[in-house]
MOPAC internal coordinates of N, CA, C and O (Angstrom, degrees):
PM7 1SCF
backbone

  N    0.0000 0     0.00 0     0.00 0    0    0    0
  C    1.4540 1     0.00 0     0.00 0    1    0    0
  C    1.5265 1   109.15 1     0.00 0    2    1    0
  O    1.2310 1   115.57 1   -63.96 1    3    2    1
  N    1.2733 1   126.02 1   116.04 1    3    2    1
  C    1.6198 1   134.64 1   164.45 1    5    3    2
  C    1.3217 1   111.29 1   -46.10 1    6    5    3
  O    1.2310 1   125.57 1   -72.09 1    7    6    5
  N    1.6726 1   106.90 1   107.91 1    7    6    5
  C    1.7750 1    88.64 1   149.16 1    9    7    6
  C    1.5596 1   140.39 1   -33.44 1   10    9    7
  O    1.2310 1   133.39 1   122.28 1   11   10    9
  N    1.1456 1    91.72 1   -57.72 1   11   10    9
  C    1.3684 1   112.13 1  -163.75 1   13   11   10
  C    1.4601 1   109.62 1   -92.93 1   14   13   11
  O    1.2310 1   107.72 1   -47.88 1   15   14   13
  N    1.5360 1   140.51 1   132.12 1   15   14   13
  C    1.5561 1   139.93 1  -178.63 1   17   15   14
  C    0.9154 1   119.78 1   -81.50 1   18   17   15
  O    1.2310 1    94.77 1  -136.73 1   19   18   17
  N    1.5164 1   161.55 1    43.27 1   19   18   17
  C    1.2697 1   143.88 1  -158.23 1   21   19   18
  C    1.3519 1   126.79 1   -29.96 1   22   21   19
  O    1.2310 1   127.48 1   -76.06 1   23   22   21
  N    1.6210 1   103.22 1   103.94 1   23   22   21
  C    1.2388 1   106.50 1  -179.03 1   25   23   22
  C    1.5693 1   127.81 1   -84.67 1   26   25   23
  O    1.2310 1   125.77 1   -67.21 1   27   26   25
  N    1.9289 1   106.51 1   112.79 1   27   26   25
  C    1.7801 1   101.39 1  -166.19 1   29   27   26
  C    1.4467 1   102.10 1  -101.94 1   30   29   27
  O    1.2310 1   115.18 1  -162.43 1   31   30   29
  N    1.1570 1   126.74 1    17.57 1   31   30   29
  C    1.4912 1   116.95 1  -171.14 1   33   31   30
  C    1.5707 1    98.88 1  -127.14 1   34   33   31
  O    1.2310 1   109.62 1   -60.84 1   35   34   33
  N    1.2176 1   137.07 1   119.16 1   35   34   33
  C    1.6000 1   128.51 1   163.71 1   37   35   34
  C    1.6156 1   111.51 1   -84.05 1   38   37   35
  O    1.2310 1   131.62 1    -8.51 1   39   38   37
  N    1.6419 1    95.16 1   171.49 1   39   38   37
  C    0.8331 1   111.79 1  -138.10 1   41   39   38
  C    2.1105 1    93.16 1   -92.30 1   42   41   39
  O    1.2310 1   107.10 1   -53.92 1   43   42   41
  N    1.0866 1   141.63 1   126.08 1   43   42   41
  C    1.4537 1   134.02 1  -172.83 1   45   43   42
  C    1.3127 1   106.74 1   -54.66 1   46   45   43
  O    1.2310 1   119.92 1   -53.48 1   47   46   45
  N    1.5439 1   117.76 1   126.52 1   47   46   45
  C    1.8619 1   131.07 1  -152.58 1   49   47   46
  C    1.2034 1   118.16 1    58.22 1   50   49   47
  O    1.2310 1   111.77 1  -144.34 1   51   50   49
  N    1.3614 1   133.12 1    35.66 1   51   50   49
  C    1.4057 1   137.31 1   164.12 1   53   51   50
  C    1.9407 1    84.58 1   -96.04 1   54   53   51
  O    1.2310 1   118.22 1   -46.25 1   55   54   53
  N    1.1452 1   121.00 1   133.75 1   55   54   53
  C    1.7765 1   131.43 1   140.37 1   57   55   54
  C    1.3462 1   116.26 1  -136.29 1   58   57   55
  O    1.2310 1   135.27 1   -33.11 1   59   58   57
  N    1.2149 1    88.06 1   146.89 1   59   58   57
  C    1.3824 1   121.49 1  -169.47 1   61   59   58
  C    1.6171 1   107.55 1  -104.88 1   62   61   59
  O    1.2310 1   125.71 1   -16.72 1   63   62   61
  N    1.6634 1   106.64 1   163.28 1   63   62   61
  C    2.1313 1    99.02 1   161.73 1   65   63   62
  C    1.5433 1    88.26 1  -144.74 1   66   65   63
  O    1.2310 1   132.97 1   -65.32 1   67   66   65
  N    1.4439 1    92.55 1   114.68 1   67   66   65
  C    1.9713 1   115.71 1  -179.90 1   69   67   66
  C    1.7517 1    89.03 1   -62.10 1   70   69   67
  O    1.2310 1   128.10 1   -29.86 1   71   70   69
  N    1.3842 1   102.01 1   150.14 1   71   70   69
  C    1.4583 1   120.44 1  -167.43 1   73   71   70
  C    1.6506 1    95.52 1  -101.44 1   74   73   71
  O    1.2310 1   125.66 1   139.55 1   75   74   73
  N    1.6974 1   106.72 1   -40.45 1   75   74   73
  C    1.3334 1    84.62 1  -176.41 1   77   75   74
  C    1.8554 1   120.17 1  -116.11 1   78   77   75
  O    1.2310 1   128.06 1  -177.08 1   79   78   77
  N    1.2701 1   102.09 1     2.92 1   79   78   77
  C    1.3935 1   108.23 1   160.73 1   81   79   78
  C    2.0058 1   112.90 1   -86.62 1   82   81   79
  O    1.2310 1   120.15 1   157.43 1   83   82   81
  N    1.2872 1   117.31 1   -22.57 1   83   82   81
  C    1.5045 1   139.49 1   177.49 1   85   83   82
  C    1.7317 1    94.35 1    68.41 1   86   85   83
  O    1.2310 1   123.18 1  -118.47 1   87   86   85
  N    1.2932 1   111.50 1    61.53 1   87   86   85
  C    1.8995 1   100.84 1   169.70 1   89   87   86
  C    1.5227 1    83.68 1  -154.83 1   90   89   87
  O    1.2310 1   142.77 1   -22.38 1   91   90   89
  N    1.6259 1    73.38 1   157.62 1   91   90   89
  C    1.6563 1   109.62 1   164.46 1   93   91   90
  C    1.4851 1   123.11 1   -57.47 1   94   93   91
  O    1.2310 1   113.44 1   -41.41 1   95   94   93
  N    1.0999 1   130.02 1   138.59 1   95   94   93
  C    1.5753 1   131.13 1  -163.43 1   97   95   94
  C    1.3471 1   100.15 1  -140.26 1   98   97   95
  O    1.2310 1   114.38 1   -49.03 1   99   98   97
  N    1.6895 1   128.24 1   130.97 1   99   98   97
  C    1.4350 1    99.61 1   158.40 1  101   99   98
  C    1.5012 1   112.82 1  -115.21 1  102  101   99
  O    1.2310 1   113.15 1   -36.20 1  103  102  101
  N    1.1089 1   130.54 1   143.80 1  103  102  101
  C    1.4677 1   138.70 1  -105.62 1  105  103  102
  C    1.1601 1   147.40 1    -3.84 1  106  105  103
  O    1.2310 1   104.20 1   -12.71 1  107  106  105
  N    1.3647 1   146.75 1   167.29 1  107  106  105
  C    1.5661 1   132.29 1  -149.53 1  109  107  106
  C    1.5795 1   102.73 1   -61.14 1  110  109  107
  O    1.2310 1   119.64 1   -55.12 1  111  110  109
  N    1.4112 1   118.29 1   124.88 1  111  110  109
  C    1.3360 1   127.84 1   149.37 1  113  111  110
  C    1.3078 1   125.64 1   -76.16 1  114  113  111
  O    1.2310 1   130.84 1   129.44 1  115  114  113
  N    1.5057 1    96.70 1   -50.56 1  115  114  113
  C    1.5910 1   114.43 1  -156.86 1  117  115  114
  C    1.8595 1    93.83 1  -104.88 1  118  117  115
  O    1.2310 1   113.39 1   -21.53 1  119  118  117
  N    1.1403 1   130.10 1   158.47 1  119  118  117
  C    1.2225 1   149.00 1   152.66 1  121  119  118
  C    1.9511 1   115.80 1   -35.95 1  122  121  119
  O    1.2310 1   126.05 1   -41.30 1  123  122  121
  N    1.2416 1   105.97 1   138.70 1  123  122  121
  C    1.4726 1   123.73 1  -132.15 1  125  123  122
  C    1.4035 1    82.73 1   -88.76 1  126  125  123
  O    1.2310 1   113.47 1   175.82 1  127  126  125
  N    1.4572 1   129.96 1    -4.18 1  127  126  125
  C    1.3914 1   131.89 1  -175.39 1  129  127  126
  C    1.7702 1   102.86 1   -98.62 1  130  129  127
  O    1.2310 1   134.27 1   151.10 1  131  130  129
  N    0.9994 1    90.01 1   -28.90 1  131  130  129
  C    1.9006 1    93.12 1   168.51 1  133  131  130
  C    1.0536 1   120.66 1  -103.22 1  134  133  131
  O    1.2310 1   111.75 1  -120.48 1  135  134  133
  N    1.0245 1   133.15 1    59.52 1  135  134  133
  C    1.7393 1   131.57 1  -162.07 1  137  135  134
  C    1.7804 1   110.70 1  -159.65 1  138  137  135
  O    1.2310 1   112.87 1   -22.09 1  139  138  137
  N    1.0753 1   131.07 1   157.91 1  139  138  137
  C    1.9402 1   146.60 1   161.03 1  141  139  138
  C    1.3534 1    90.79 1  -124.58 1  142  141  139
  O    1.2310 1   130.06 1   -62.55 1  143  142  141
  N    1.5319 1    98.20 1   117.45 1  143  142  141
  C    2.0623 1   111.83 1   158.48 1  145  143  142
  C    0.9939 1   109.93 1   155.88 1  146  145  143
  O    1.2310 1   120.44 1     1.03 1  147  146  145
  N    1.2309 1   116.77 1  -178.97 1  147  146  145
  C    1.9306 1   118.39 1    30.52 1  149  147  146
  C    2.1038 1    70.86 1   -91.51 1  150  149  147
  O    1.2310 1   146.85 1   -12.21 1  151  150  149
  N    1.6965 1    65.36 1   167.79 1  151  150  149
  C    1.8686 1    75.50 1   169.35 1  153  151  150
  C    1.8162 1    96.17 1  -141.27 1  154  153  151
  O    1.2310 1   129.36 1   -26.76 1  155  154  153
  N    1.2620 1    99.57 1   153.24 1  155  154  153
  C    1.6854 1    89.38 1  -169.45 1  157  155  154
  C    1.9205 1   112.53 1   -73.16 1  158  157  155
  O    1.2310 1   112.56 1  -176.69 1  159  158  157
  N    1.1338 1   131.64 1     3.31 1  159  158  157
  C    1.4048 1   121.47 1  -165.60 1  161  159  158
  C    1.5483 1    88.35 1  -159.85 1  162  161  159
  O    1.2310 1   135.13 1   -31.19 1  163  162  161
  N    1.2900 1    88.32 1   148.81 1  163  162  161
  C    2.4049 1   102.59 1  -178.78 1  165  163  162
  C    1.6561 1    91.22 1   -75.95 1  166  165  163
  O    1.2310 1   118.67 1   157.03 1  167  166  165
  N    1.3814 1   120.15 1   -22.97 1  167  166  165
  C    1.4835 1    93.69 1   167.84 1  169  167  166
  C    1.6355 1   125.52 1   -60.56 1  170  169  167
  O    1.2310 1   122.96 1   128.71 1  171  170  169
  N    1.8958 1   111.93 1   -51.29 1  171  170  169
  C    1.0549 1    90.46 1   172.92 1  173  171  170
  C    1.4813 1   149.67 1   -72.00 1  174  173  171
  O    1.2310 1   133.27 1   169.54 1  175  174  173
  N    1.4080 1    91.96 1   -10.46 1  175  174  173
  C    1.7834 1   110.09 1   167.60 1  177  175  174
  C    1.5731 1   114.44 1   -67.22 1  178  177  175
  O    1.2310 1   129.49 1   148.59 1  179  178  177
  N    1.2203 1    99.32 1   -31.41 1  179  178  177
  C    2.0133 1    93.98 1  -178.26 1  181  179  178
  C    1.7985 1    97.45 1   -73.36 1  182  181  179
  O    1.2310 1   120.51 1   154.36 1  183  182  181
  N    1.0665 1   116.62 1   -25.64 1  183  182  181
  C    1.4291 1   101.65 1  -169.27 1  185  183  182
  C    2.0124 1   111.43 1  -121.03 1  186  185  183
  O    1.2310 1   134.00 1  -144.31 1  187  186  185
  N    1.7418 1    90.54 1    35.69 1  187  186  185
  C    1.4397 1   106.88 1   155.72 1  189  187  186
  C    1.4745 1   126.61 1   -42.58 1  190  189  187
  O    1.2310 1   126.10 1   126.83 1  191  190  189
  N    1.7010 1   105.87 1   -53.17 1  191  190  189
  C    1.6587 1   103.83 1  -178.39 1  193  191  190
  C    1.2643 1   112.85 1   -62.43 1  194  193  191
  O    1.2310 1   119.01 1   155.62 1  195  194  193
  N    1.4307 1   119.50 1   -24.38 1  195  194  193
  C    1.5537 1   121.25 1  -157.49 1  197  195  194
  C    1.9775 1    89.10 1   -69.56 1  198  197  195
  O    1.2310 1   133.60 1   129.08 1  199  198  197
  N    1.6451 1    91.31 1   -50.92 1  199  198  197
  C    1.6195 1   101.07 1  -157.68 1  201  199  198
  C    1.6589 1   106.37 1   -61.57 1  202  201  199
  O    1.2310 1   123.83 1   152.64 1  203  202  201
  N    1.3979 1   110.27 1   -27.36 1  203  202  201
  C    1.5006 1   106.16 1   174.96 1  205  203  202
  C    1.4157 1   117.19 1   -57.36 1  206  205  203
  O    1.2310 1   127.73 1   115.29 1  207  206  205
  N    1.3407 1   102.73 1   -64.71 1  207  206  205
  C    1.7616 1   127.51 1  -173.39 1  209  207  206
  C    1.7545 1    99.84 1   -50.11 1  210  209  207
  O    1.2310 1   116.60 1   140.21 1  211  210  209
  N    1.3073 1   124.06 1   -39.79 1  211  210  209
  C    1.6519 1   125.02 1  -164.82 1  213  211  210
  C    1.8172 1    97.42 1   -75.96 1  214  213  211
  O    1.2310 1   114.89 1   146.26 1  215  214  213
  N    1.4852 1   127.29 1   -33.74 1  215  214  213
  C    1.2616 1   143.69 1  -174.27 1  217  215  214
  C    1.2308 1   103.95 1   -60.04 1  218  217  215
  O    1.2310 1   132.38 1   115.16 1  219  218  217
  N    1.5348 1    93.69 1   -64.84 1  219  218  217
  C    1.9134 1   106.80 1  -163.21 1  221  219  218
  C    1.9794 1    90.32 1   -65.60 1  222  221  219
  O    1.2310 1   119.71 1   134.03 1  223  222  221
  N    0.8949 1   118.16 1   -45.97 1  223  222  221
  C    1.7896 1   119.45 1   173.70 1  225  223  222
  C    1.6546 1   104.46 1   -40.10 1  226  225  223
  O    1.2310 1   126.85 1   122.45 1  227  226  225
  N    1.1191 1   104.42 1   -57.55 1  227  226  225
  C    1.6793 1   110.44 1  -177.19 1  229  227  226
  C    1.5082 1   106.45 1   -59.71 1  230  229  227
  O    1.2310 1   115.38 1   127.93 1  231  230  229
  N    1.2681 1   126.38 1   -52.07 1  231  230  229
  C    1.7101 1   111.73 1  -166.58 1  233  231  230
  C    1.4424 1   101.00 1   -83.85 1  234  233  231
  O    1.2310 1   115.93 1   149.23 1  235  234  233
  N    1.5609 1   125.33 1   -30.77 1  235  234  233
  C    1.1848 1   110.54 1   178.25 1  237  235  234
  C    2.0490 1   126.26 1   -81.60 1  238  237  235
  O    1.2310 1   128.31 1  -162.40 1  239  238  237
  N    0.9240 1   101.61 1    17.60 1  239  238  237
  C    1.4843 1   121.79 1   158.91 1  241  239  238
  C    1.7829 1   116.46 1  -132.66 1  242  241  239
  O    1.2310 1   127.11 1  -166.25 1  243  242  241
  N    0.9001 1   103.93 1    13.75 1  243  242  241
  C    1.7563 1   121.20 1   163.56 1  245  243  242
  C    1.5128 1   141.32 1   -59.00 1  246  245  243
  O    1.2310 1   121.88 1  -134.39 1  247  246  245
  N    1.5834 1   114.00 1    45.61 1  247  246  245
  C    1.2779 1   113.22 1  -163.59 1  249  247  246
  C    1.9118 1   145.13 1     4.55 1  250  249  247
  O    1.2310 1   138.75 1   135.15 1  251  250  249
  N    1.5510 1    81.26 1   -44.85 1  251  250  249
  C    1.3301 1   104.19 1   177.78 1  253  251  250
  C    1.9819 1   118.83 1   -68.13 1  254  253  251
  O    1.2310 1   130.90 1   156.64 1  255  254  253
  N    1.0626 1    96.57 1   -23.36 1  255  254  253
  C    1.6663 1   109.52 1  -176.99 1  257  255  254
  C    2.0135 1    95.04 1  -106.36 1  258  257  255
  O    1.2310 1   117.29 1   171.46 1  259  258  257
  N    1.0511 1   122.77 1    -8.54 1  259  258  257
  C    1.8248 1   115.59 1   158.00 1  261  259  258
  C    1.2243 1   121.47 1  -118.66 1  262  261  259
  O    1.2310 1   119.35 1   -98.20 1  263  262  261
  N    0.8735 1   118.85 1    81.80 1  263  262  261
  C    1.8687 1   143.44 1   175.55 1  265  263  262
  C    1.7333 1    88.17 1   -51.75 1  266  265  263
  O    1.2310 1   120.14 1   -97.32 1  267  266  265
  N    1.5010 1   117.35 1    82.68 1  267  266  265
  C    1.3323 1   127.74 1   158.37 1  269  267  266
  C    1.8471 1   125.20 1   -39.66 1  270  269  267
  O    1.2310 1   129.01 1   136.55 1  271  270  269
  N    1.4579 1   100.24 1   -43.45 1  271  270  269
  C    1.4375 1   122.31 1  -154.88 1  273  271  270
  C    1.5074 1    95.00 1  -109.38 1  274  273  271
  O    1.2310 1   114.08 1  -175.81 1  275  274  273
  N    1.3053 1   128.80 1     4.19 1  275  274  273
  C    1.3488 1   122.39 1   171.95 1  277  275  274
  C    1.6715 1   109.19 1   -90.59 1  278  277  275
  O    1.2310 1   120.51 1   -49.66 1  279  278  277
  N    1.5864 1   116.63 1   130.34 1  279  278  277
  C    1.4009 1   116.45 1   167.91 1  281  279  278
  C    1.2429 1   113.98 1   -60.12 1  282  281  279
  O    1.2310 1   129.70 1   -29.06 1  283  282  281
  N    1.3702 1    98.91 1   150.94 1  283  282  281
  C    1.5933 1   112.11 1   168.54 1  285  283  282
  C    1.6894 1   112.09 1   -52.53 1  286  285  283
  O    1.2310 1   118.15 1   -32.07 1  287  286  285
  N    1.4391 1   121.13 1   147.93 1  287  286  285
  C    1.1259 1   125.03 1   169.28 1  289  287  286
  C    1.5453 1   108.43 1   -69.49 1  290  289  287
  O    1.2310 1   122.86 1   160.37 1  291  290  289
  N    1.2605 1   112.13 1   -19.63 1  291  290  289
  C    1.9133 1   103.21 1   179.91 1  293  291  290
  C    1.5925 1   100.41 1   -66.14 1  294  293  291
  O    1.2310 1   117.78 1   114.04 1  295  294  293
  N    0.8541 1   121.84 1   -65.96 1  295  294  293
  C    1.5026 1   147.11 1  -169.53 1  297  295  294
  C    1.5562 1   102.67 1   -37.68 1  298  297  295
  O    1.2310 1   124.10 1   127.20 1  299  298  297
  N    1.0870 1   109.73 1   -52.80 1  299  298  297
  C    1.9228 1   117.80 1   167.45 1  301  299  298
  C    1.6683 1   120.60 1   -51.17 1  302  301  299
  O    1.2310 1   126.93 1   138.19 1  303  302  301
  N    1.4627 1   104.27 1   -41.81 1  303  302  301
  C    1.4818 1   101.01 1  -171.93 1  305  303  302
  C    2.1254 1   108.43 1   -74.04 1  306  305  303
  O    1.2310 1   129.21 1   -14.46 1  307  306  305
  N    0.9586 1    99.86 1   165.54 1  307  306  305
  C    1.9916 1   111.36 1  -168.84 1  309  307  306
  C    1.5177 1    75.62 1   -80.28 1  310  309  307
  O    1.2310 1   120.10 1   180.00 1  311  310  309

């Protein structure tokens, strides 16, 4: 007996944006490893890449994740 159910049918207003076909889906078509979602509206799924790329922009200029004032680890060792 499977733990887990594989779910092939979504759910009506679940969308998705397939990673490797690049479209809007509404509920999972494609495999949960190629996919952004669910998102509640095909607007926000069409403009998945934007929302990824603006995120990864945010933590990677994110003070909190570049410890400015921390020494180098070379500098520590004898």
């Amino acid at each position: 007996m499977a733990l887990f159910k594989k779910r092939t049918v979504g759910k009506p207003g679940e969308w998705y944006y397939c990673l490797v076909h690049r479209k809007v889906e509404e509920g999972p078509e494609c495999p949960a490893k190629d996919r952004f979602g669910p998102y509640a509206s095909r607007e926000e799924a069409e403009h998945a890449m934007q929302t990824a790329q603006e995120r990864n922009l945010e933590w990677e200029t994110d003070p909190k994740w570049h410890d400015v004032n921390e020494p180098d680890a070379e500098e520590d060792k004898p």
